[in-house]
C-alpha positions in Angstrom: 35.2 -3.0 11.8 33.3 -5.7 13.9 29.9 -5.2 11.9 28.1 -7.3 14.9 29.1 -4.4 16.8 26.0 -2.1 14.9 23.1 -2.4 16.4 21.1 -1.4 13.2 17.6 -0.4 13.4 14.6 -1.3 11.8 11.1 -0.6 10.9 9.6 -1.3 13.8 12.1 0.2 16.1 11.1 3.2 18.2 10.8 6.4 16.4 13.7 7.9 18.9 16.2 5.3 17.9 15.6 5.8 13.7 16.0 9.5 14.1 18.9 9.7 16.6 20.9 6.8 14.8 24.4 7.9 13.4 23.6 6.6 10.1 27.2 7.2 9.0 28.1 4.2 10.6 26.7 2.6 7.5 29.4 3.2 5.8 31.7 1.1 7.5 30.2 -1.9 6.7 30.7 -1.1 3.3 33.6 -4.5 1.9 33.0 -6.1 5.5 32.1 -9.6 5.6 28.6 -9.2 5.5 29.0 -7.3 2.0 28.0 -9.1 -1.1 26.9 -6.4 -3.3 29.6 -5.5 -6.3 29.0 -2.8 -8.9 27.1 -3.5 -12.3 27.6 -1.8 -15.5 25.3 0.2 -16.8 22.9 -0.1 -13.4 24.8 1.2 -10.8 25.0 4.6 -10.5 28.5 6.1 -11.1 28.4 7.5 -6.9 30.6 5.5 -3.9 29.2 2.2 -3.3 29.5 3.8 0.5 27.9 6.8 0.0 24.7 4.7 -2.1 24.7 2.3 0.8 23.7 4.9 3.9 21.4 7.2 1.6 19.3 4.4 0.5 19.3 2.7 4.0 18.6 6.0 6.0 15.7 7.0 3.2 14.3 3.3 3.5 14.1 3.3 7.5 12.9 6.6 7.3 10.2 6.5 4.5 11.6 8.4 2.0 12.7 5.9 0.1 10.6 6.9 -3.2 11.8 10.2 -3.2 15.4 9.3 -3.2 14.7 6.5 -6.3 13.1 9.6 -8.0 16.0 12.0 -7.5 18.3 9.1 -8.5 16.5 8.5 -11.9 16.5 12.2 -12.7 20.5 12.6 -11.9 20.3 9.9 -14.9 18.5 12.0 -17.2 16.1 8.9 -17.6 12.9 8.5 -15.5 12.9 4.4 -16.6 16.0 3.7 -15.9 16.7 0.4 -14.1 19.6 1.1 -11.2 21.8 -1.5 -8.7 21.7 -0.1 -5.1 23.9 -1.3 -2.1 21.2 -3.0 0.2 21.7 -3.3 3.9 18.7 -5.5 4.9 17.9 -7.9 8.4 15.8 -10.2 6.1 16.8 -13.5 7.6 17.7 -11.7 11.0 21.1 -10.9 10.9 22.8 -8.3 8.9 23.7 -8.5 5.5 24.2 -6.5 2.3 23.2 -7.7 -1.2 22.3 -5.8 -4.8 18.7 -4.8 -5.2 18.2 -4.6 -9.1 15.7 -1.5 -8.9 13.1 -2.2 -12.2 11.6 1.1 -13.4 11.5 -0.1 -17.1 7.6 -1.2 -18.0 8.4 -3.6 -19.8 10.8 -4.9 -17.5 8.7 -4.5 -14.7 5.7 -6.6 -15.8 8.4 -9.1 -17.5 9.9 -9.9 -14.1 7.0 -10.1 -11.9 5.2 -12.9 -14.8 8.2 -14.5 -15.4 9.6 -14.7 -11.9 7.1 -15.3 -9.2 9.5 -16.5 -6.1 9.4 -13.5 -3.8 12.1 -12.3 -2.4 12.6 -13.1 1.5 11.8 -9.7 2.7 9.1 -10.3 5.4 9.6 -13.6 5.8 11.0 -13.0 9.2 7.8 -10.9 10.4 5.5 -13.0 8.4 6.7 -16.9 8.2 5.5 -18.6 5.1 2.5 -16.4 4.8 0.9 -16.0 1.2 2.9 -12.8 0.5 5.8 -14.1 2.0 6.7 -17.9 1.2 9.5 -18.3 -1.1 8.2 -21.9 -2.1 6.4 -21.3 -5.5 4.2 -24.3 -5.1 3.1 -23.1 -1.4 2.7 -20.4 -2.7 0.2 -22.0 -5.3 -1.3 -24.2 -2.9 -2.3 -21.0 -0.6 -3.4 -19.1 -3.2 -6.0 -21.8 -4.9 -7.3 -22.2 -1.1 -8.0 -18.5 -0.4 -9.0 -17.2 -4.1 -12.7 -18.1 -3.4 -12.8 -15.8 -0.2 -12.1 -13.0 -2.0 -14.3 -13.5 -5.6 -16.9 -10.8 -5.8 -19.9 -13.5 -6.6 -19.0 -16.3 -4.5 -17.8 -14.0 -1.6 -17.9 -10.3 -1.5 -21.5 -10.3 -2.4 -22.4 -12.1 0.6 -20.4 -9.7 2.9 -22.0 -6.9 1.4 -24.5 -6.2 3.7 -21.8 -6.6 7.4 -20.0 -3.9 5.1 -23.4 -1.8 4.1 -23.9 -2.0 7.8 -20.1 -0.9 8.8 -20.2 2.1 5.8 -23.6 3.1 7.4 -21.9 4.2 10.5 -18.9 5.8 9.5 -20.6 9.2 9.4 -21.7 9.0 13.0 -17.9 8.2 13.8 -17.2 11.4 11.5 -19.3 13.4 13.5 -18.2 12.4 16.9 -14.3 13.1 16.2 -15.0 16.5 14.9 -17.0 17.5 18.2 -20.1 17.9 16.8 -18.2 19.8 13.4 -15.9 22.2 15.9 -12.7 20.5 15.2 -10.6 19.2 12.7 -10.4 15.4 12.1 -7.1 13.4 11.3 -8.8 11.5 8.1 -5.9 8.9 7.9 -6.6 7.9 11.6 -10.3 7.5 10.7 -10.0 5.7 6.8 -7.5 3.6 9.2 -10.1 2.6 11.8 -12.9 2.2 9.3 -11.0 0.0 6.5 -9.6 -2.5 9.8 -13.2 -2.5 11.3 -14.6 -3.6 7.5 -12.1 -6.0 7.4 -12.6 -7.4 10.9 -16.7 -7.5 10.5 -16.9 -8.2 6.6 -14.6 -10.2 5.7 -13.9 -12.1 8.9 -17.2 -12.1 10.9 -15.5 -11.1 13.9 -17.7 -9.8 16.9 -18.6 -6.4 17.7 -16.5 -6.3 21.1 -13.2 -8.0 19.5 -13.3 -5.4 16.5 -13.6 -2.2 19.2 -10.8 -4.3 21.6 -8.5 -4.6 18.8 -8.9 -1.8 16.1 -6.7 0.6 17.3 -4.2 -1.5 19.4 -3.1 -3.5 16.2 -3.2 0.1 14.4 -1.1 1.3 16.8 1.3 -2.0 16.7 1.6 -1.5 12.9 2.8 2.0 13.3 5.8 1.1 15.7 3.6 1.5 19.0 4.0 -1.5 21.3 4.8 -3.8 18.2 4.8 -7.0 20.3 1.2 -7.0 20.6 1.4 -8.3 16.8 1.6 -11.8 18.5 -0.9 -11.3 20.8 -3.2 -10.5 18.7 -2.8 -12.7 16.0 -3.2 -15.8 18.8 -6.5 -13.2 19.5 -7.8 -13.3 16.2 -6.9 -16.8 15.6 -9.1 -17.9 18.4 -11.8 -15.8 17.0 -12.0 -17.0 14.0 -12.8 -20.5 15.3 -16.2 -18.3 16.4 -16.5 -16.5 13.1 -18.4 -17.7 9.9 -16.7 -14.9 7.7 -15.1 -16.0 4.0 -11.5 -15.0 5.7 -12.4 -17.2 9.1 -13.0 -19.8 7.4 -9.7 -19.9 5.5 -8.2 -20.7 8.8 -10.5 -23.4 10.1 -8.4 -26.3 9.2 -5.0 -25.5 8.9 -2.8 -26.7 11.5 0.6 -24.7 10.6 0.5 -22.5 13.4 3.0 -20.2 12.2 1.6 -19.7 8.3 -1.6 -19.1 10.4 0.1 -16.5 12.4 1.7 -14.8 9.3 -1.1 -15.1 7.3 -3.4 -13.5 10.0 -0.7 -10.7 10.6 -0.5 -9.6 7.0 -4.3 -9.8 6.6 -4.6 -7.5 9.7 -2.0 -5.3 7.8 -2.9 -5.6 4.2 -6.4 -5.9 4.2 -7.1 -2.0 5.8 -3.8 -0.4 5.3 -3.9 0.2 1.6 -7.0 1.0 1.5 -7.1 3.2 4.4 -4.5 5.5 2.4 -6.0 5.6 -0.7 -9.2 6.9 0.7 -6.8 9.2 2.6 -5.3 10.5 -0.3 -7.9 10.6 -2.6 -9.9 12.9 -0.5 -6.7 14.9 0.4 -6.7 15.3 -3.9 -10.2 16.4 -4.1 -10.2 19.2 -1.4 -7.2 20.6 -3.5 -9.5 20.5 -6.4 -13.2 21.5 -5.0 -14.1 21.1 -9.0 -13.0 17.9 -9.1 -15.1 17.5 -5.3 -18.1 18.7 -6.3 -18.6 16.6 -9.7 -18.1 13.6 -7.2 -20.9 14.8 -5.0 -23.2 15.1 -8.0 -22.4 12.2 -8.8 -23.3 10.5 -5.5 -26.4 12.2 -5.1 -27.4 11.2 -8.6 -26.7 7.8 -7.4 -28.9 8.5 -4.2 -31.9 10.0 -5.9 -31.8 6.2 -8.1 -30.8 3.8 -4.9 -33.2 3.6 -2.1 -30.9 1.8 -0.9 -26.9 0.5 -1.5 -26.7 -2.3 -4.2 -23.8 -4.4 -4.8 -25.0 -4.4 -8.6 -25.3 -0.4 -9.0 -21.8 0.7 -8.5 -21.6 1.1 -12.6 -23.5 4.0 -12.1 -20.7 5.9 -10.3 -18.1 6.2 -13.4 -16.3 9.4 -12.1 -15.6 7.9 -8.6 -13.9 5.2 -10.4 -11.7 8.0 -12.0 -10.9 9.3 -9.1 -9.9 6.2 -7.8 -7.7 5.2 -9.9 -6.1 8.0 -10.2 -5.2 8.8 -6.7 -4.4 4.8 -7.3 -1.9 6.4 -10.2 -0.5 9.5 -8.4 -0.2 7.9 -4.4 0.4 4.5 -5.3 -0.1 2.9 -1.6 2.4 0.2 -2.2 4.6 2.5 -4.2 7.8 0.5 -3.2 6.0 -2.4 -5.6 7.0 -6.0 -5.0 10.2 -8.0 -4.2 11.3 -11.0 -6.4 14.0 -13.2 -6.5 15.0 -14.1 -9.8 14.2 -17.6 -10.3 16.7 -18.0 -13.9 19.5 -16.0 -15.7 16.9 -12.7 -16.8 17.9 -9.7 -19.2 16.8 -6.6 -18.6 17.9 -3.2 -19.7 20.9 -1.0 -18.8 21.2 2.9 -18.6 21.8 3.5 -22.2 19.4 0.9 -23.1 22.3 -1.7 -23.6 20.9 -5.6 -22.9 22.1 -6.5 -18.7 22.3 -10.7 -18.0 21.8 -11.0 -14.3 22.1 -13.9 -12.8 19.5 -16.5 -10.7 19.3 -15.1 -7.2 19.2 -11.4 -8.0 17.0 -9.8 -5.5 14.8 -7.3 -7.7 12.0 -4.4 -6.8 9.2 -3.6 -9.3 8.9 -0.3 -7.7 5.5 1.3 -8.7 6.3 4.9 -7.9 8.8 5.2 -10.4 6.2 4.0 -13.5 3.3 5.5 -12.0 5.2 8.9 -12.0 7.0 8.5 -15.2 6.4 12.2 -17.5 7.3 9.8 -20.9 4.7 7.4 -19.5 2.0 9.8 -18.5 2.7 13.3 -20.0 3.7 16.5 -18.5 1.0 16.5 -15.8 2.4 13.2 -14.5 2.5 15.0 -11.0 -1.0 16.5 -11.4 -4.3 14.6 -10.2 -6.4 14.3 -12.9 -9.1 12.1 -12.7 -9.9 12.8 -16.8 -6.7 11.4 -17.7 -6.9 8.8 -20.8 -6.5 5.7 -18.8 -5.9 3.0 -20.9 -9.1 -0.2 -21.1 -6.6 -2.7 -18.7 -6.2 -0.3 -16.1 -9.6 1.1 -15.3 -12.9 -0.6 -14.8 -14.6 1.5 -17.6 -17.7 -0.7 -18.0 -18.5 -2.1 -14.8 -17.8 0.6 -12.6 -16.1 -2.2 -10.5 -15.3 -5.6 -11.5 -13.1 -8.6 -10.2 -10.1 -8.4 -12.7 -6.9 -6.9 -11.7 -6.3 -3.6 -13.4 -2.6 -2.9 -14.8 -0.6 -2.1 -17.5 3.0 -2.2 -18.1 3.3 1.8 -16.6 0.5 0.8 -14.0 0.0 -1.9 -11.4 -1.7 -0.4 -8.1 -2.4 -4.1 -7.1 1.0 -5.2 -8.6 0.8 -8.1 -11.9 -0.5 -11.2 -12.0 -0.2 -14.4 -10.6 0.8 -13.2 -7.4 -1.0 -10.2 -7.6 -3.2 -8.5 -4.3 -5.8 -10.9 -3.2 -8.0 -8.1 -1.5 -8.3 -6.0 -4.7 -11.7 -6.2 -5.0 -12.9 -6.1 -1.5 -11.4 -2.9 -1.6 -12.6 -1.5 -4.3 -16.1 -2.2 -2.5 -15.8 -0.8 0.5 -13.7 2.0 -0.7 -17.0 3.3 -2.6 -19.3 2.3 0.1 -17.8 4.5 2.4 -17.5 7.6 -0.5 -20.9 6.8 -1.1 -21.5 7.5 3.0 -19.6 10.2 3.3 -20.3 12.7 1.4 -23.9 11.7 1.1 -24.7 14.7 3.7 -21.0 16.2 4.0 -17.9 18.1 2.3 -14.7 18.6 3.7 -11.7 21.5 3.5 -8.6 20.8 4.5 -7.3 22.4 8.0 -5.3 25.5 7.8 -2.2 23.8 8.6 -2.8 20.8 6.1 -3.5 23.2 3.5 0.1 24.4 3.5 1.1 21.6 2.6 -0.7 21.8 -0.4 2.1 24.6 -2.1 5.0 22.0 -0.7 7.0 20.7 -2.9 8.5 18.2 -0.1 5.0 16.8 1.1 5.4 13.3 -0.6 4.0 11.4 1.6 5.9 9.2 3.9 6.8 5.4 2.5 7.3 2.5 5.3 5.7 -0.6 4.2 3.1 1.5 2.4 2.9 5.0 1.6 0.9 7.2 3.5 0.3 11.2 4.0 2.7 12.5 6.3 1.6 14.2 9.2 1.5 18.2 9.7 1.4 18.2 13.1 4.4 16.1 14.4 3.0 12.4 14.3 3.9 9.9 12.0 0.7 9.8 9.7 -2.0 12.3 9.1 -4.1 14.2 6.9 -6.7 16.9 8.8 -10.2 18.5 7.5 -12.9 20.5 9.0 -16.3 18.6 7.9 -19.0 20.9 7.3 -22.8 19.3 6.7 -24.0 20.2 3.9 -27.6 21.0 1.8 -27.6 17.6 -0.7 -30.6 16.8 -3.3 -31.6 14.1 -0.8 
């Protein structure tokens, strides 16, 4: 078969085209010229390389992805078993299939990612030489030492407190506005979406009242497969902007010169620096109207903290312990980058096989640190593994038990929300701030129950979420995303 012949889809093709491709066509390309992937002992799973090939493509491009590693790993009768998959992929822009060394082993999993820090070329073709997506180690280095400081909680996020104090302020006059005045239901994943892009936009980058309400939902909308060339547009947009802005991330791009590392870089910021966030807050509420006791020790909690706090203080968030809980474990249970990190190995690496045997592979293998497979391991976790429970024993490296919030990375070997060190998420601990400045907002005068067709979901086994780049509720009603309450004001202590 004439593999240029496939016109294969991606993730930012239309939603018509991803679900009326003939993904059995796949399978032909299986042995082609473009095929470089071969079988490994004791990693690839005893199924046709053919049949391995379209399953994981189709669940990739149509975010199952998770759910298919997970059925694959229980087939095995071993939840960290490390597997070799069949991976079609457009990384460099033209078709080509390669192994993808799947790493659900802990140990494994933090051993690769500190031993082996070249990425993998994955979005190199969206996002250039950006931080997240060079494959030159010292670049890499070079970016990362230049934008560390914008993102340090002293030297930075303290001064951007009060542009995000003033963002998290509004929020609940946005709340009330969407829901009619508390008549209708409001899609919480499209307003954690706009609220964590307008943080980053005023916070973090200074940017102007009038850019942020231009832009918010258009780039949203690009991110989501809606008019995806505006990406360019609007990074040339932003660019500009930031030339006007004063803001720790402006600044980062006040010198440079390499248009397209500016471009990428300003892309993935746009993307990274709301969209993770913007789920978790998603998903964490999501949690806590499924468990009103777990809801209402978090509202005590927050009035507790406003009957202290005349007003928000950078310094104070110690004093709200349980939201911390709950925060890491919705960071635990709905992992927004559940598909991990890709490396590329950068040396000859041994990792483990199936039955536990000792696996060379060889410099080059393309590998995923998946974190949905760890974060949902029963030997890992226990029995409740698929349970939210914010009292679970969470071990001193992967929760900020004495700070409330502080500005280390928080992982283990069976946890790594904001994946391991060096190269580990630059925005963590912005994040983490806003994330409880706008809890803190919320439910300072409100509480929330899910919709009657969101609470369904609630007894469905399938509701997993839906996994592109990041891993987000699936919505109820048709769309792509989406999670719906009713918002009811309620009698607080205040």
């Amino acid at each position: 078969m004439n593999d240029s012949k496939v016109d294969i889809p991606s993730f930012f093709s239309d939603k018509s085209k991803l679900l009326g491709f003939d993904y059995s066509k796949i399978k032909e390309l299986c042995n082609s010229e473009i095929d470089h992937s071969y079988p490994i002992d004791d990693l690839t799973p005893l199924v046709k390389k053919e049949i391995l090939l379209e399953g994981y493509f189709k669940s990739i491009l149509l975010g199952y992805n998770h759910v298919y590693l997970s059925k694959l790993l229980k087939d095995l009768k071993n939840p960290s078993a490390n597997i070799s998959l069949p991976l079609l992929h457009q990384w460099s822009n033209e078709p080509r299939i390669d192994n993808l060394v799947i790493i659900s082993d802990p140990e494994d999993a933090e051993k690769i990612c500190k031993r082996h820090i070249q990425k993998a070329p994955i979005f190199k073709s969206l996002l250039n030489t950006s931080i997240i997506s060079t494959t030159d180690n010292e670049d890499w280095r070079t970016q990362r030492d230049a934008m560390t400081n914008a993102f340090l909680p002293k030297h930075s996020l303290q001064l951007v407190f009060p542009a995000s104090v003033k963002r998290a302020r509004q929020c609940t006059e946005l709340l009330i506005k969407m829901s009619d005045d508390y008549t209708e239901p409001v899609d919480m994943s499209d307003f954690f979406l706009n609220e964590t892009q307008a943080q980053l936009q005023k916070a973090m980058f200074g940017f102007s009242d009038d850019f942020e309400q231009k832009t918010n939902k258009r780039i949203r909308d690009a991110f989501a497969g809606i008019n995806p060339e505006y990406l360019l547009e609007f990074s040339q947009d932003a660019l500009n902007e930031t030339m006007k802005s004063d803001g720790p991330a402006s600044i980062l791009f006040h010198d440079s010169k390499d248009i397209q590392k500016n471009i990428g870089n300003m892309i993935l910021f746009a993307f990274a620096g709301h969209d993770t966030t913007g789920h978790t807050l998603t998903w964490l509420l999501y949690e806590l109207c499924k468990h009103p006791e777990y809801k209402q020790r978090l509202i005590r909690e927050i009035d507790e903290y406003w009957l202290n706090n005349a007003e928000e203080n950078y310094n104070s968030f110690f004093q709200l312990p349980f939201m911390t809980q709950c925060i890491t474990e919705t960071l635990r249970l709905w992992p927004a980058l559940a598909n991990g990190t890709y490396r590329e190995l950068e040396k000859d690496e041994k990792i483990k096989g199936h039955d536990g045997s000792e696996i060379t592979l060889p410099k080059g293998t393309y590998c995923q640190i998946i974190n949905w497979t760890r974060h949902r391991n029963v030997e890992l976790w226990g029995p409740d593994v698929n349970e939210f429970n914010p009292d679970r024993e969470f071990k001193d490296s992967e929760i900020w038990h004495h700070e409330g919030f502080g500005g280390y990375n928080v992982s283990s070997d069976r946890f790594s929300p904001f994946t391991y060190g060096p190269r580990n998420c630059l925005g963590k601990n912005f994040s983490q701030m806003e994330m409880r400045l706008i809890l803190l907002h919320l439910f300072k005068h409100h509480d929330f129950t899910l919709e009657e067709k969101q609470e369904q979901s609630v007894n469905d086994p399938k509701y997993m979420g839906i996994n592109t780049f990041t891993l987000g509720p699936a919505s109820v009603h048709g769309g792509l995303l989406g999670m719906h309450v009713n918002i009811h004001l309620r009698k607080s202590k205040l």
